[in-house]
C-alpha positions as a Markdown table, in Angstrom:
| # | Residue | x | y | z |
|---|---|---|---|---|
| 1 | Unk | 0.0 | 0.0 | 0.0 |
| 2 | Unk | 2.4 | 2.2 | -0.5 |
| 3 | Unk | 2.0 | 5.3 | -2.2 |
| 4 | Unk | 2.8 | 4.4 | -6.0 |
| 5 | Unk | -0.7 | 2.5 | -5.5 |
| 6 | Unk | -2.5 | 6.1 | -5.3 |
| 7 | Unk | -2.5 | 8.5 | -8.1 |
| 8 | Unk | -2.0 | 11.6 | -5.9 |
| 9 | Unk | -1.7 | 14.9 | -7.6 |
| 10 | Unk | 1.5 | 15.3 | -5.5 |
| 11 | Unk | 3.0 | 12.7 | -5.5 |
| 12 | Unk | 5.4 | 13.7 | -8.6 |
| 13 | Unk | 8.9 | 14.4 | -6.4 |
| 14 | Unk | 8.9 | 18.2 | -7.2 |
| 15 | Unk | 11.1 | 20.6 | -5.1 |
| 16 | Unk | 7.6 | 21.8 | -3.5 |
| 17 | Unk | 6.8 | 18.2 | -2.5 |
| 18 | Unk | 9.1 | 17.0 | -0.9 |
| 19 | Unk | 8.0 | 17.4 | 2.9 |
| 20 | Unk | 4.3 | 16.1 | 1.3 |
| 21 | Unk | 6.0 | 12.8 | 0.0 |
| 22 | Unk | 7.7 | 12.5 | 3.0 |
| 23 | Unk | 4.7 | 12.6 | 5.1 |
| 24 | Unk | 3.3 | 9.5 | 3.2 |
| 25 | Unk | 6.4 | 7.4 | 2.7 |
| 26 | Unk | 5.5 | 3.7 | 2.7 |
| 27 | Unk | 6.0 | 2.7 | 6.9 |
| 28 | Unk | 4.0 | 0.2 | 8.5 |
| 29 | Unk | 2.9 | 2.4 | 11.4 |
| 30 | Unk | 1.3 | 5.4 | 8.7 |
| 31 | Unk | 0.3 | 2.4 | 6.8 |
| 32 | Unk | -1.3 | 0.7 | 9.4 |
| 33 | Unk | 0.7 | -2.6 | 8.9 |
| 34 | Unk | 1.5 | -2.7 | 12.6 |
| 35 | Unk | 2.0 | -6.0 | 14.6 |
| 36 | Unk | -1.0 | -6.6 | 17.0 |
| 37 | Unk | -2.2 | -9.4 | 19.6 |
| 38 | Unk | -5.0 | -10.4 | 18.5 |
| 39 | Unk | -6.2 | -13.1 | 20.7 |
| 40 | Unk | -8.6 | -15.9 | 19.9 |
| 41 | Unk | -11.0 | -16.9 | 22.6 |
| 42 | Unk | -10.9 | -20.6 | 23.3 |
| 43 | Unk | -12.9 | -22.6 | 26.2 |
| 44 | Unk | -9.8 | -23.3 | 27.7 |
| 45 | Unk | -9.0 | -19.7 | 27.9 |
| 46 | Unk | -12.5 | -18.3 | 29.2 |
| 47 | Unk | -13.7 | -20.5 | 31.5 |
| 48 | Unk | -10.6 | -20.4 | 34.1 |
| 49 | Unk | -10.8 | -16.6 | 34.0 |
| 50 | Unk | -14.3 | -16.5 | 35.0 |
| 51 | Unk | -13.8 | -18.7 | 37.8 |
| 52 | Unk | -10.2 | -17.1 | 38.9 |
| 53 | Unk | -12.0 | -13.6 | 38.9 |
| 54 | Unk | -14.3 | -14.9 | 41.2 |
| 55 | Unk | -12.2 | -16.6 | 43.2 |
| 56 | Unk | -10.5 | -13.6 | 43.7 |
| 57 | Unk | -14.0 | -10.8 | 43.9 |
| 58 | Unk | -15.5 | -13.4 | 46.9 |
| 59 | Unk | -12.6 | -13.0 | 49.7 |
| 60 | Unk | -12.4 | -9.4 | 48.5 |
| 61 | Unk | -16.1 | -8.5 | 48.8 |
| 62 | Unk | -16.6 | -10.0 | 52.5 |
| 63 | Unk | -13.2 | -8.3 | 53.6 |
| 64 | Unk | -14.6 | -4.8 | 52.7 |
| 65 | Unk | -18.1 | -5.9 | 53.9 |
| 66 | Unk | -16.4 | -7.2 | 57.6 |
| 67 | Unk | -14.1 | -3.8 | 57.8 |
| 68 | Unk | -17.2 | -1.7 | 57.3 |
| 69 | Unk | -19.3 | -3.7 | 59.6 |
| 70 | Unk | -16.6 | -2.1 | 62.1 |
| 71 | Unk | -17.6 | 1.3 | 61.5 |
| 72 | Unk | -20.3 | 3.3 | 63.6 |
| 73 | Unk | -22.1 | 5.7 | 62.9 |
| 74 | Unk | -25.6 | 7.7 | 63.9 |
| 75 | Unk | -27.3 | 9.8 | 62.0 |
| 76 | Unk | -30.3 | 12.3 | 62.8 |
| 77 | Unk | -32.3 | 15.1 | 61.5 |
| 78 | Unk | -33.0 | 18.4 | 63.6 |
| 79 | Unk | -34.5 | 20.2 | 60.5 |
| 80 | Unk | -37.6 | 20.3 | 62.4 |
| 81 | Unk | -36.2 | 21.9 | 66.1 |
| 82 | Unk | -36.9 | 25.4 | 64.5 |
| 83 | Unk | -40.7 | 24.5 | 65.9 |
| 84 | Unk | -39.9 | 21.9 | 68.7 |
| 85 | Unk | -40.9 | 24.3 | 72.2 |
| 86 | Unk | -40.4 | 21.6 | 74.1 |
| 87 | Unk | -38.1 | 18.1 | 74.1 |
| 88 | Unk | -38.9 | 16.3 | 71.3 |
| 89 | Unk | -37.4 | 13.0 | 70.1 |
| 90 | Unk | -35.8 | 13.1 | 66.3 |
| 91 | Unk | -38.8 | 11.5 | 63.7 |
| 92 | Unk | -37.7 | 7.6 | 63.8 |
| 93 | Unk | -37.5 | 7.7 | 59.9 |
| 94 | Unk | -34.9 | 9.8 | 60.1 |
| 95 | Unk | -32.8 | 8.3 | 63.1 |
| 96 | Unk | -29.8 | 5.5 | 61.8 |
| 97 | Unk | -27.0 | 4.0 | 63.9 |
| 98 | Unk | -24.7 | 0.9 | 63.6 |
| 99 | Unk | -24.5 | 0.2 | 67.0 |
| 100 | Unk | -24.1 | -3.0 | 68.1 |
| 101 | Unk | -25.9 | -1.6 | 71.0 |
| 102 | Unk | -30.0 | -2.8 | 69.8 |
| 103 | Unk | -32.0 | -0.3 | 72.6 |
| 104 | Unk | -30.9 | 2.8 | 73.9 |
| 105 | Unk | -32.1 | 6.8 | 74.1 |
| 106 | Unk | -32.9 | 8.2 | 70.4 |
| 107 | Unk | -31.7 | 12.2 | 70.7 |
| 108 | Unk | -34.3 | 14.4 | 71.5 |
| 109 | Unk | -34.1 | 18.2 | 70.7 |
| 110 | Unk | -35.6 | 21.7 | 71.9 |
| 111 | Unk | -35.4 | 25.1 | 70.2 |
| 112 | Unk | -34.4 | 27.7 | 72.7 |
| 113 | Unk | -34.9 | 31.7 | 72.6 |
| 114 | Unk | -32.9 | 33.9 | 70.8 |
| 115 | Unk | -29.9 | 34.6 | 72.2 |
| 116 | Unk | -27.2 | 36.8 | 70.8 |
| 117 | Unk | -23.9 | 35.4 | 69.0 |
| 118 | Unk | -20.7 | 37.1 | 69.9 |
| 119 | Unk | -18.0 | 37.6 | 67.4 |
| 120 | Unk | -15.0 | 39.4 | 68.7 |
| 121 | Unk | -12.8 | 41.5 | 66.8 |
| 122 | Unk | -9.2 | 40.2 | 64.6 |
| 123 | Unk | -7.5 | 43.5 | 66.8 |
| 124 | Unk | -8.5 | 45.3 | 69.5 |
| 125 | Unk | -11.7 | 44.5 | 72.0 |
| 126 | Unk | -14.4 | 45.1 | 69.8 |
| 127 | Unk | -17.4 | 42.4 | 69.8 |
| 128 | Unk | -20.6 | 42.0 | 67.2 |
| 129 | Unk | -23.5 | 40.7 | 68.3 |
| 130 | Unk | -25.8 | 39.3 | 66.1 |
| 131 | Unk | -29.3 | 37.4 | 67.5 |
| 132 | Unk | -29.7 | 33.8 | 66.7 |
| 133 | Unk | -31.8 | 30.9 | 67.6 |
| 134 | Unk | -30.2 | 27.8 | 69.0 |
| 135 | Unk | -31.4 | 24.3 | 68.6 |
| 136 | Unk | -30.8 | 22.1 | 71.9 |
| 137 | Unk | -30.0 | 18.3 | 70.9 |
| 138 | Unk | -29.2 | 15.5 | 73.2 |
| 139 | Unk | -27.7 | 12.3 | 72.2 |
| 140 | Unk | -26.9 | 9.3 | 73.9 |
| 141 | Unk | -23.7 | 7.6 | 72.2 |
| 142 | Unk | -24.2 | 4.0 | 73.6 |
| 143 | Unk | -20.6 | 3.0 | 72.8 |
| 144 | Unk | -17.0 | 3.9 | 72.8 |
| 145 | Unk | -16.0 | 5.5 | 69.7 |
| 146 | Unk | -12.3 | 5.0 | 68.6 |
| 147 | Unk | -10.1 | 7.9 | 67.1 |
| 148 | Unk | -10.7 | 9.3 | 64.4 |
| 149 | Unk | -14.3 | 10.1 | 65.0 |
| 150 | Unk | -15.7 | 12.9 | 62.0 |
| 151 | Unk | -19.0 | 15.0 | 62.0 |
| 152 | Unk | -20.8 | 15.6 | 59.3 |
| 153 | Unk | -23.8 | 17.6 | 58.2 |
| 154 | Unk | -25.7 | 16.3 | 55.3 |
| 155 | Unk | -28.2 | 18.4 | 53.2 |
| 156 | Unk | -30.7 | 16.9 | 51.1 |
| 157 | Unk | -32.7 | 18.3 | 47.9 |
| 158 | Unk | -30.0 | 20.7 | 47.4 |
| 159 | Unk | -29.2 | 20.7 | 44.1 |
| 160 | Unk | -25.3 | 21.9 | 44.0 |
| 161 | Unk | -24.2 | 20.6 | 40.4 |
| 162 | Unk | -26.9 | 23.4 | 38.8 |
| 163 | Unk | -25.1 | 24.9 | 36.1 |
| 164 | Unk | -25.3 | 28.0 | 36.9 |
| 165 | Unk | -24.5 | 27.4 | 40.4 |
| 166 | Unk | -21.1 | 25.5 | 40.0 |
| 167 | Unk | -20.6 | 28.5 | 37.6 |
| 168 | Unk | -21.4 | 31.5 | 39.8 |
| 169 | Unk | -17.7 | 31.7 | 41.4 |
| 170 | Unk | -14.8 | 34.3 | 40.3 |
| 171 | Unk | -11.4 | 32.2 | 40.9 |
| 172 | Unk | -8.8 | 34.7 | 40.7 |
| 173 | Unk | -10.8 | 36.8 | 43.0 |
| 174 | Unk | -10.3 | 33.6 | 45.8 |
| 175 | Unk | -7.0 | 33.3 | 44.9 |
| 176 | Unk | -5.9 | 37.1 | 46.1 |
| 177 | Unk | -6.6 | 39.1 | 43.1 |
| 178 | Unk | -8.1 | 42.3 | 43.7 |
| 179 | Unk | -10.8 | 42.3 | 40.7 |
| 180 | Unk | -12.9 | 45.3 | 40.7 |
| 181 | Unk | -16.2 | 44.7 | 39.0 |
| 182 | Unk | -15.9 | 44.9 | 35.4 |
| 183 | Unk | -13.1 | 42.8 | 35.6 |
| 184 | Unk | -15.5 | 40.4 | 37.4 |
| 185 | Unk | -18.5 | 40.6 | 35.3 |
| 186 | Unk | -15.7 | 40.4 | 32.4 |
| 187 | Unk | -14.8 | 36.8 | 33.3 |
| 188 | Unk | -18.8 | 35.6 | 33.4 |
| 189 | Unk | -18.7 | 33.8 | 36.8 |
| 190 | Unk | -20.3 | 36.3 | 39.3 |
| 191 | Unk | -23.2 | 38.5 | 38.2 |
| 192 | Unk | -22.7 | 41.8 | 40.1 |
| 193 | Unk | -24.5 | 45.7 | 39.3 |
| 194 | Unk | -23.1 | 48.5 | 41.8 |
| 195 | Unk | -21.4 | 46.1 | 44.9 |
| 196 | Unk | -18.6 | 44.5 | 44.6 |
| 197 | Unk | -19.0 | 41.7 | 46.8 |
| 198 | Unk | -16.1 | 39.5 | 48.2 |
| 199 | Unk | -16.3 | 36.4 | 47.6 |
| 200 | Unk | -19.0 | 36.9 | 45.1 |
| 201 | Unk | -21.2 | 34.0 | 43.4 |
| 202 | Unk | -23.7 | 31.9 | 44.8 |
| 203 | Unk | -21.8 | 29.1 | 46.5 |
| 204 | Unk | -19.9 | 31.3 | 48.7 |
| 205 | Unk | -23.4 | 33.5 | 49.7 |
| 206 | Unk | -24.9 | 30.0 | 50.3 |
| 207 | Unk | -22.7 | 28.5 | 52.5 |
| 208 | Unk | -23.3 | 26.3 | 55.2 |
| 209 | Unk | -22.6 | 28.2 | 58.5 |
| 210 | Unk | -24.4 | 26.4 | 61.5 |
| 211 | Unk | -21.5 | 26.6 | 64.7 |
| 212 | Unk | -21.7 | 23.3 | 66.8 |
| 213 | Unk | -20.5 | 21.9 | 70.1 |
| 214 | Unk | -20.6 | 18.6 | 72.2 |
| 215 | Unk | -20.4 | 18.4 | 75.6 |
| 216 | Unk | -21.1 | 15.6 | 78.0 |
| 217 | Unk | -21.3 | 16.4 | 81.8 |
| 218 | Unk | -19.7 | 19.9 | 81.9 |
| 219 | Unk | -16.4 | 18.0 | 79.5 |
| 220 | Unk | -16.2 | 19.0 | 76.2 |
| 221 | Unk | -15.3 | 16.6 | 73.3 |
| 222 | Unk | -14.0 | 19.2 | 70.5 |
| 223 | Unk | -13.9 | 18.9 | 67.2 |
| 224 | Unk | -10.6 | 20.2 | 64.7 |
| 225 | Unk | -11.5 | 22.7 | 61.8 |
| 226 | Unk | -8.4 | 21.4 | 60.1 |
| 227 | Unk | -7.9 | 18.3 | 57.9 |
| 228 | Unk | -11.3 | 17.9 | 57.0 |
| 229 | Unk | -10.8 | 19.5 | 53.2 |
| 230 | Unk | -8.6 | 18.0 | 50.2 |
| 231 | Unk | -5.4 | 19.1 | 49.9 |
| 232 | Unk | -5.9 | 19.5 | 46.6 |
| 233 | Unk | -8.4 | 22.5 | 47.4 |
| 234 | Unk | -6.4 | 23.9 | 50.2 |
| 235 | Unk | -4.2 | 25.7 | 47.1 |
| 236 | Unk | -7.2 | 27.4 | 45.4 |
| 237 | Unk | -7.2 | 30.1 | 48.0 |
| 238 | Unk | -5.3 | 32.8 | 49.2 |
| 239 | Unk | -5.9 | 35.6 | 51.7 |
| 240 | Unk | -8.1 | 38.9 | 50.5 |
| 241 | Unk | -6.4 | 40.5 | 48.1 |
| 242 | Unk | -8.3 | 44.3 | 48.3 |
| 243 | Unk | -6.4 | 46.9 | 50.6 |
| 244 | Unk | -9.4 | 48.8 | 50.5 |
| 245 | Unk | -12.1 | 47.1 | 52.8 |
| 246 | Unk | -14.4 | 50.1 | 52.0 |
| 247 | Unk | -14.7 | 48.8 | 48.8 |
| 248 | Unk | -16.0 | 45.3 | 48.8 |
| 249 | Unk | -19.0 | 44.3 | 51.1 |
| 250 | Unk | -19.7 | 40.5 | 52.5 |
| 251 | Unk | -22.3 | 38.2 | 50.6 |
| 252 | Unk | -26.0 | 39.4 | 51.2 |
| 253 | Unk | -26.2 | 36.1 | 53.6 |
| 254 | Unk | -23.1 | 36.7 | 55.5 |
| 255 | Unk | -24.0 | 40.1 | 55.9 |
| 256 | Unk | -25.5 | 39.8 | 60.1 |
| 257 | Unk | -22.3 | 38.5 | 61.5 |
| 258 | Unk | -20.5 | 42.1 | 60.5 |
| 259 | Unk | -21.1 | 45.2 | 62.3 |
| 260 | Unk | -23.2 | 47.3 | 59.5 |
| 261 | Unk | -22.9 | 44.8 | 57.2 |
| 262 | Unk | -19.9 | 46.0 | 56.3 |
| 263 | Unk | -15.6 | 44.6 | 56.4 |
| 264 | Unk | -13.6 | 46.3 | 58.5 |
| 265 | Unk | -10.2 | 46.5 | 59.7 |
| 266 | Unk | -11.5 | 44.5 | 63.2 |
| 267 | Unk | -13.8 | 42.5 | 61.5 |
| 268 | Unk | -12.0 | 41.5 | 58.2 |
| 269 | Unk | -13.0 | 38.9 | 55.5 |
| 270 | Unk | -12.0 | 35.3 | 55.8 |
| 271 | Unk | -9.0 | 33.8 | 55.3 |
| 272 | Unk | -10.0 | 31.6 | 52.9 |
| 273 | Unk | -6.6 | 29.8 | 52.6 |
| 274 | Unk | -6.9 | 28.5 | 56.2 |
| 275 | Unk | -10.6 | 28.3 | 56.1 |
| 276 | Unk | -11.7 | 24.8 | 55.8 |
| 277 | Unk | -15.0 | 25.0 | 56.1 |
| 278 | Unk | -15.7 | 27.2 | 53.0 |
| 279 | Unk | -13.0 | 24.8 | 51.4 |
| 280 | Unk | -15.4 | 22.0 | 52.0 |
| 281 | Unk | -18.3 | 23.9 | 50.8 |
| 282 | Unk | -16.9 | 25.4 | 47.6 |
| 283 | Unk | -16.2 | 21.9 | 46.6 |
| 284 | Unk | -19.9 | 21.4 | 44.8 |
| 285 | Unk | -21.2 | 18.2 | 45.4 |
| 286 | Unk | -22.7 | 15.9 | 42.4 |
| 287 | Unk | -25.8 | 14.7 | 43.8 |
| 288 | Unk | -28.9 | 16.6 | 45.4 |
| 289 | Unk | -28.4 | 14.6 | 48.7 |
| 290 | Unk | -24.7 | 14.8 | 50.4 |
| 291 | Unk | -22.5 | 14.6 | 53.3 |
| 292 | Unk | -19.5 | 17.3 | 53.9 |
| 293 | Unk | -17.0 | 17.5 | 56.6 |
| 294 | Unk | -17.5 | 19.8 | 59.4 |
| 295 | Unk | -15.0 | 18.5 | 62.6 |
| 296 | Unk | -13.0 | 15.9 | 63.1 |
| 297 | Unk | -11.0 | 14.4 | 66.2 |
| 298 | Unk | -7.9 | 12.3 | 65.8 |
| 299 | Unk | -6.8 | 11.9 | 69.2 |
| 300 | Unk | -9.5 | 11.2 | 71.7 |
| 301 | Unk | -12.1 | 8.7 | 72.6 |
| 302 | Unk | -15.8 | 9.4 | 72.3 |
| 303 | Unk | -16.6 | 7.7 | 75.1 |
| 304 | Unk | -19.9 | 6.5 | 75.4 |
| 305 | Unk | -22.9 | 8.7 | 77.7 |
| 306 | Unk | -24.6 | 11.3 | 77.0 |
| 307 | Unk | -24.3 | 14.8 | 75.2 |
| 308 | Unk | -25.6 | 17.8 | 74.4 |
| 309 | Unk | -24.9 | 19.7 | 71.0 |
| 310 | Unk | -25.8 | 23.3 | 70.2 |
| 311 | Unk | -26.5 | 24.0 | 66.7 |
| 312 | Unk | -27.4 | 28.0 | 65.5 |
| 313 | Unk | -30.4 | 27.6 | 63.5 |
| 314 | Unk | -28.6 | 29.8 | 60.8 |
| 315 | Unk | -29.3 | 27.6 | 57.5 |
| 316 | Unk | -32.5 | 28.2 | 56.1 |
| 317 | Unk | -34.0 | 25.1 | 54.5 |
| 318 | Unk | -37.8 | 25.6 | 54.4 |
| 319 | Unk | -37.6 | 27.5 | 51.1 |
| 320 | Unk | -36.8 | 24.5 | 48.8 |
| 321 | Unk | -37.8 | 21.6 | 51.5 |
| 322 | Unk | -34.4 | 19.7 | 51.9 |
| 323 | Unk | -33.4 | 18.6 | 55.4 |
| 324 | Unk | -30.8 | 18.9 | 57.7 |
| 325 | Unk | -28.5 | 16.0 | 59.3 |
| 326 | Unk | -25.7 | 15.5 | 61.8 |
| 327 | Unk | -23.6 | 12.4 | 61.5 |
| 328 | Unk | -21.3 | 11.4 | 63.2 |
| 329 | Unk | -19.3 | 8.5 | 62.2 |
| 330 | Unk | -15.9 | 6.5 | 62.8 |
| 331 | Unk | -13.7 | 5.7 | 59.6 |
| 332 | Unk | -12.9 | 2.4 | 58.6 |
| 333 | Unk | -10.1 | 1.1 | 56.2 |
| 334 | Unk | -12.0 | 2.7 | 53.2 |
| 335 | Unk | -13.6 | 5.6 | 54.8 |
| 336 | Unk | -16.8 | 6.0 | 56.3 |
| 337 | Unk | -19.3 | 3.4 | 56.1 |
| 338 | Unk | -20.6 | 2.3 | 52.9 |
| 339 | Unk | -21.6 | -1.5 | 51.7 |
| 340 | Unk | -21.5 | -0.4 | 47.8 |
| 341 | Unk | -17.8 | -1.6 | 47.2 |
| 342 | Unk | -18.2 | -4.9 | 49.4 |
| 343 | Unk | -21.2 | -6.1 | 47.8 |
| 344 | Unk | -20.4 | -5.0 | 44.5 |
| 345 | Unk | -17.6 | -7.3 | 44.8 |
| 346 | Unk | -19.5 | -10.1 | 46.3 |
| 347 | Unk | -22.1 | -9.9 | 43.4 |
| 348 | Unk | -19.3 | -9.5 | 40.3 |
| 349 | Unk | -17.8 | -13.1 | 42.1 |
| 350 | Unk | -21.2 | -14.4 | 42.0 |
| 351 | Unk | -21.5 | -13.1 | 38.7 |
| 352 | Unk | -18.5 | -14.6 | 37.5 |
| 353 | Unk | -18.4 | -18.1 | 39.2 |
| 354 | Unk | -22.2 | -18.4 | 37.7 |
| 355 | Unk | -21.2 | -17.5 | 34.2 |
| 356 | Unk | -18.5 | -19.8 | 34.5 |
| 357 | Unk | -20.3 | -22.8 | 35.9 |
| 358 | Unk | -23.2 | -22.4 | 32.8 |
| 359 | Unk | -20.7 | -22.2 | 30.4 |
| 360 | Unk | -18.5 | -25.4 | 31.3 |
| 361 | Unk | -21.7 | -27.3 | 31.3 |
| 362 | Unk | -22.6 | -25.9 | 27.3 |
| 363 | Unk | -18.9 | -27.1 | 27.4 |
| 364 | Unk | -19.2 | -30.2 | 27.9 |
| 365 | Unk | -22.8 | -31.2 | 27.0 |
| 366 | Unk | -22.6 | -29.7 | 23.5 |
| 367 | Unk | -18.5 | -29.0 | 23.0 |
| 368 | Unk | -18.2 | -26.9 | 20.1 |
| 369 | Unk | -15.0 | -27.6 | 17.1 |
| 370 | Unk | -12.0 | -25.2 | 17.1 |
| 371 | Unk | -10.7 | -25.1 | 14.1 |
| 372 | Unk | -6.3 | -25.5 | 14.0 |
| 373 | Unk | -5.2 | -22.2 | 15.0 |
| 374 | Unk | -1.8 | -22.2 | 12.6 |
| 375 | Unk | -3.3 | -22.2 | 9.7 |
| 376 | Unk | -4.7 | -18.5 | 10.5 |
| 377 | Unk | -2.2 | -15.4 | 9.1 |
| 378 | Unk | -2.6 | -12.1 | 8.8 |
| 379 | Unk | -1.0 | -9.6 | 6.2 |
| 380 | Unk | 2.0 | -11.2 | 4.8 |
| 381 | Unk | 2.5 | -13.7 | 7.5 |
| 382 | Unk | 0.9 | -16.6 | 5.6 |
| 383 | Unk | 2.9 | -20.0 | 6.3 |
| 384 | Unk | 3.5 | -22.6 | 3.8 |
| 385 | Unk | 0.6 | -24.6 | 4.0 |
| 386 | Unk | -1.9 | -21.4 | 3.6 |
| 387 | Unk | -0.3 | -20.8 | 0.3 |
| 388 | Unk | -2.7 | -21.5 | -2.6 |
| 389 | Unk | -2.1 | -20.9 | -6.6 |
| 390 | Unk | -4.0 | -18.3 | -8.0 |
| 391 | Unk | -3.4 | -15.5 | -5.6 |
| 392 | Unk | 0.1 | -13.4 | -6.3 |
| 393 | Unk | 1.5 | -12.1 | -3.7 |
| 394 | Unk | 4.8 | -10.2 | -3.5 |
| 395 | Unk | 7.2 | -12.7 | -3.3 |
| 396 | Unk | 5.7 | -13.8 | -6.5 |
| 397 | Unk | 3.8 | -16.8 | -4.2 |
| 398 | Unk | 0.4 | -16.9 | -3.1 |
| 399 | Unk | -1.3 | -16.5 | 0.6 |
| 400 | Unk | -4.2 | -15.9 | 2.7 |
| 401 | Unk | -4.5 | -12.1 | 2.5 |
| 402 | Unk | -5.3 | -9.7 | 5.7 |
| 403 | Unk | -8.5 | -7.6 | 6.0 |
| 404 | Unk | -6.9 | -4.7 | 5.9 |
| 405 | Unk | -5.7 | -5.4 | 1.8 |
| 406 | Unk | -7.1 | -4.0 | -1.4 |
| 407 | Unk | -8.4 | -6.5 | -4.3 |
């Protein structure tokens, strides 16, 4: 096939053609003449591959299924506290745990009065307060939980992966760079008129921003803010790039923690590149119900009694009727506790061993022919017995020819 077999219009070695011709020169790899493996599936190769996968799926599947069994966790929803006026237990369609514990005391919940947050200045001795209404929970953790022990909150119906939500973010202006806002509007992520608001876009102005607590018997079992986001998002963020705080205002929701609304020099923005929790939450989740890391504790022992948590009642869910969790959880050689892999695993080998077992009986109750597998070539590999007369080839002899040939 080479390129005598083509009447190209440039093909005529002219000065001008040269780099053309040399483009098309007669190789097997722009020819396609390659060596391949082409392997030809044989009962004896097929049916020891079922069963070795499965051999090796089975073991693999109850291993995960065992480790995760080791996990606990409890889950609960308080998006309902916002009306409870006195202690109410947590709906039981809504309460999970693992314990191996079977009976004990489901957490209850009250919403208390409205009390005012304090926020104390970066410098000096200034203090915000801001009014908000705390949710009362008590939980009873029936069993020791081992290092490291993670809390999450989980959302539901929210519908993160909207287009224009996972859109509505500026990036250089997270990473320090002090856009002003036609630069913003410029760059199509953040939709701004006369404020220039820092950080702008809609995930930052929802964010998730309830403040919890545990205590158990006047000792408190605290939570880190650190190590709970990817490292790979920890380098998308610097510190606030504007100078000026008079010039940028907070996110419409953010807006009550500030005195006035506004930054200032003793209440500045975020430091978003130490900030985990808005790490967490600018990391838009793929699916309308999802778990994201709040605290974590490496070191200690949850030990079993019971607690009371204090959640601010900041998140407003009612207007597109999601829910509200807390879970907390232990993690497991895999991470928190999830069947999916294990009996995936356990199905595929189930899978497998059955396909095998069907096939060996076609196998043997109706074995089908195979056909002597060197007397198949391909391109100009033909051996002496697939030579027949009547067929040139280029050694003048004749052969089986590939797929890949021209009449």
């Amino acid at each position: 096939m080479g390129i005598a077999q083509y009447n190209w219009p440039f093909a005529a070695v002219h000065p001008t053609n040269k780099a053309l011709v040399q483009l098309l020169i007669d190789t097997s790899f722009k020819q396609q003449r390659l060596k391949a493996w082409q392997p030809i599936l044989t009962a004896k190769s097929v049916l020891p591959t079922f069963f070795i996968l499965g051999i090796l799926f089975a073991p693999l599947g109850g291993l995960l299924v065992w480790k995760n069994g080791q996990v606990t966790e409890m889950s609960f929803d308080y998006t309902n506290c916002k009306s409870a006026l006195t202690t109410t237990p947590v709906p039981e369609s809504t309460f999970v745990h693992s314990s191996a514990v079977g009976d004990f005391n489901k957490p209850t919940y009250m919403i208390g009065p409205i009390q005012d947050r304090l926020v104390y200045a970066v410098t000096g001795s200034a203090e915000h307060k801001y009014p908000v209404q705390v949710c009362d929970i008590t939980l009873t953790i029936p069993v020791d939980l081992q290092p490291p022990v993670m809390m999450y909150y989980k959302l539901t119906n929210f519908y993160q992966n909207h287009r224009k939500y996972t859109k509505s973010l500026d990036h250089k202006q997270l990473k320090g760079e002090a856009s002003d806002i036609q630069q913003i509007q410029s760059r199509k992520g953040c939709i701004m008129r006369d404020e220039l608001i820092y950080p702008c876009g809609l995930i930052a102005n929802s964010m998730f921003n309830a403040v919890t607590g545990a205590e158990a018997g006047g000792a408190n079992y605290t939570f880190q803010y650190t190590g709970i986001a990817w490292s790979s998002d920890r380098g998308k963020y610097q510190k606030n790039g504007y100078s000026d705080l008079s010039k940028i205002l907070p996110p419409v929701n953010w807006r009550a923690r500030y005195p006035l609304g506004l930054y200032s020099n003793d209440f500045p923005p975020p430091d978003f590149a130490a900030d985990e929790h808005f790490q967490v939450w600018m990391r838009t989740a793929g699916w309308p119900t999802f778990l994201k890391a709040y605290g974590r504790n490496d070191n200690d022992v949850l030990k079993a009694g019971q607690y009371q948590m204090k959640i601010d009642m900041n998140f407003p869910i009612d207007s597109y009727g999601g829910k509200k969790y807390i879970v907390i959880t232990t993690i497991g050689a895999i991470g928190g506790r999830n069947n999916f892999l294990g009996i995936g695993y356990i199905v595929l080998a189930v899978l497998c061993a059955s396909l095998g077992i069907i096939f060996t009986a076609f196998h043997i109750i109706k074995p089908r022919i195979i056909g002597d597998h060197s007397k198949i070539s391909f391109g100009g590999e033909a051996t002496a017995h697939t030579r027949s007369s009547g067929r040139a080839d280029d050694a003048g002899g004749s052969r089986i020819r590939s797929r890949y040939e021209d009449d």
